[in-house]
C-alpha positions, -999 to +999 in steps of 0.1 A: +055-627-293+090-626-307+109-591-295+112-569-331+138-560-346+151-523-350+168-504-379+181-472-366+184-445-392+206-412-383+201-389-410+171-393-430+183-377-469+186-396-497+217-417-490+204-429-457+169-438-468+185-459-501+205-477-477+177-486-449+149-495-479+174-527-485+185-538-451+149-527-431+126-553-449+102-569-417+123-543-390+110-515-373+129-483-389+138-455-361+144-422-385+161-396-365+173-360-379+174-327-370+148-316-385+111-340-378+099-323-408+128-345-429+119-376-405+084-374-414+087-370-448+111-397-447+087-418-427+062-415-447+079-422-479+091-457-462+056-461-449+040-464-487+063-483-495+056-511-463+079-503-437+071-497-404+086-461-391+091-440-360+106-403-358+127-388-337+149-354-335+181-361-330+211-335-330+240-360-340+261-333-320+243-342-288+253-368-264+223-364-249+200-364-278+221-397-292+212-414-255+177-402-255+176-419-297+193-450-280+167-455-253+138-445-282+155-473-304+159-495-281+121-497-263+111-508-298+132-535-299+166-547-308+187-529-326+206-550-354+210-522-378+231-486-374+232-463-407+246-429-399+244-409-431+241-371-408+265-347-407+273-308-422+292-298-447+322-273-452+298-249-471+270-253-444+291-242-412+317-232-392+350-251-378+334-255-345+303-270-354+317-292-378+339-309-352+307-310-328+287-326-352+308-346-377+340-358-360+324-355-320+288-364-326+298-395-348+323-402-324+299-411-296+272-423-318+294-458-326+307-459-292+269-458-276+254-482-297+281-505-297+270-507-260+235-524-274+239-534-310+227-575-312+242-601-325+248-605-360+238-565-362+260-541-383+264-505-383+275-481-413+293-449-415+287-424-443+319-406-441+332-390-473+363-391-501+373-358-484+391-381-454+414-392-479+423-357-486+442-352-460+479-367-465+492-391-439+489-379-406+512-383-372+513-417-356+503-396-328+474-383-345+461-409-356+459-426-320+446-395-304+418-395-333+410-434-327+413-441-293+406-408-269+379-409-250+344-391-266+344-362-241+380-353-246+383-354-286+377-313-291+398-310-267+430-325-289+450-295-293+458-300-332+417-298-337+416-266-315+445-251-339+419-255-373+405-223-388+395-238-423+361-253-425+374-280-453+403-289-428+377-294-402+357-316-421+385-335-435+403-341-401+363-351-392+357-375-419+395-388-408+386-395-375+355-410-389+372-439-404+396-442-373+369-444-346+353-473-371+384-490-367+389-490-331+353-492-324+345-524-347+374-543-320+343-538-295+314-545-314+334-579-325+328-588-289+291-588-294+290-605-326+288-572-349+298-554-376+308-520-381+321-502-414+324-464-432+314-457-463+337-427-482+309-415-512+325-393-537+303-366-560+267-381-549+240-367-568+214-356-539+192-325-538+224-308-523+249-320-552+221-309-574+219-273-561+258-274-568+255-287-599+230-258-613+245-232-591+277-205-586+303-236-583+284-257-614+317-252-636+341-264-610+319-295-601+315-305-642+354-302-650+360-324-615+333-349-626+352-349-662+385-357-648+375-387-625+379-419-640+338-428-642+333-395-656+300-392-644+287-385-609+274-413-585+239-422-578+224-431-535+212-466-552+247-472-556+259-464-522+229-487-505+240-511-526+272-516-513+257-510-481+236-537-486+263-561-494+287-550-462+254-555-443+244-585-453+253-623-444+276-617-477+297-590-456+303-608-422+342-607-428+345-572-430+347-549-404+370-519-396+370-511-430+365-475-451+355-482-489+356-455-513+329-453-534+338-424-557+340-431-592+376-428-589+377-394-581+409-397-550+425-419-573+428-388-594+434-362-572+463-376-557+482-391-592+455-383-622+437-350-639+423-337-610+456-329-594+454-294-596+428-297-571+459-299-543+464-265-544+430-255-539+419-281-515 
């Protein structure tokens, strides 16, 4: 029998699952999260709906959990598909773990599985808008960000000087799209793919708990001053997914694209540039 194919799913919320229901057709989808009780749930939403599904907890944070997901992955077959849609937030927890899971985790994530990603396989990076945040950095920076080695990137003195959670997960999300870069130079070697996707407002069960809680004023005037004037739906990030992942998007890789209804476009030179002082 022909060796299956594997979708491997880091992250199993609403983002992630919209984007594996449109590239996971016929594959074998690994769900991994940090919670099984979100994998299961996850798995067996996919399940009804005809997909074949395995679980796994995974701490993105982890090198070891990420080795023991890419040894999971890959016993089931071979991997053609990465979607890492994981991470924390700047409201969920502190500097340190923020850099552990979102800028270290994600880090070594690409780098692993561009050691067994197949040919003609593609991986995607949900980053966020926040990256683009952050004005120009150092040349220095940058390099440091893209190219030092996994178990030496908290170690980067101008990470170990942060003390703001948002900073943290900007400078994160930053490195994000960096290591994509320098990364998708090695998964070119084996015939693959590899891309970040920057989502603006995305309304989620988290976005929704902002929307109908203590911030909902400050997320409804930012919504009103992007261009779209509206908020953004997962459907819309798997979509693009879909296309970046698919025979359509072989000539693009390295690449971040912002999918935020315009909202950087007006932070940095439209009506939400009062946002700079706060952010």
């Amino acid at each position: 029998m022909a060796r299956k194919v594997v979708s491997v799913l880091v992250g199993a919320g609403s983002i992630g699952q919209a984007i594996i229901r449109r590239v996971s057709a016929g594959k074998h989808v690994v769900l991994a999260d940090y919670s099984m009780d979100n994998a299961q749930r996850a798995a067996q939403t996919l399940e009804d709906a005809g997909f074949e599904c395995s679980t796994i907890r995974c701490d993105l944070g982890s090198k070891e959990d990420i080795l023991a997901l890419l040894d999971f992955a890959t016993s089931k077959g071979d991997v053609v598909n990465l979607v890492n849609a994981a991470g924390v937030s700047p409201s969920q927890a502190p500097v340190e773990e923020i850099l552990r899971v979102d800028l270290y985790g994600t880090s070594v994530l690409l780098e692993e599985f561009g050691h067994v990603i197949a040919e003609g396989g593609s991986g995607v990076i949900i980053s966020s808008q926040s990256g683009h945040r952050l004005p120009a950095l150092p040349h220095d920076q940058n390099e440091a960000l893209a190219t030092t080695p996994v178990d030496q990137l908290l170690d980067l003195p101008f990470l170990k000087a942060i003390n703001d959670t948002l900073k943290a997960y900007q400078y994160s999300k930053r490195c994000n799209v960096l290591r994509v870069m320098m990364e998708a130079t090695r998964w070119g070697k084996r015939g693959a793919t590899v891309n970040s996707i920057s989502p603006g407002i995305i309304i989620t069960p988290l976005a929704n708990d902002e929307l109908h809680g203590p911030r909902k004023e400050g997320y409804l005037k930012m919504i009103q001053g992007m261009p779209a004037r509206r908020a953004g739906t997962p459907d819309e990030v798997g979509d693009l997914a879909e296309f970046l992942m698919s025979s359509r998007g072989r000539f693009i890789s390295g690449a971040d694209l912002l999918i935020d209804g315009g909202c950087t476009a007006s932070y940095w030179y439209g009506d939400l540039q009062y946002l700079k002082t706060t952010h």
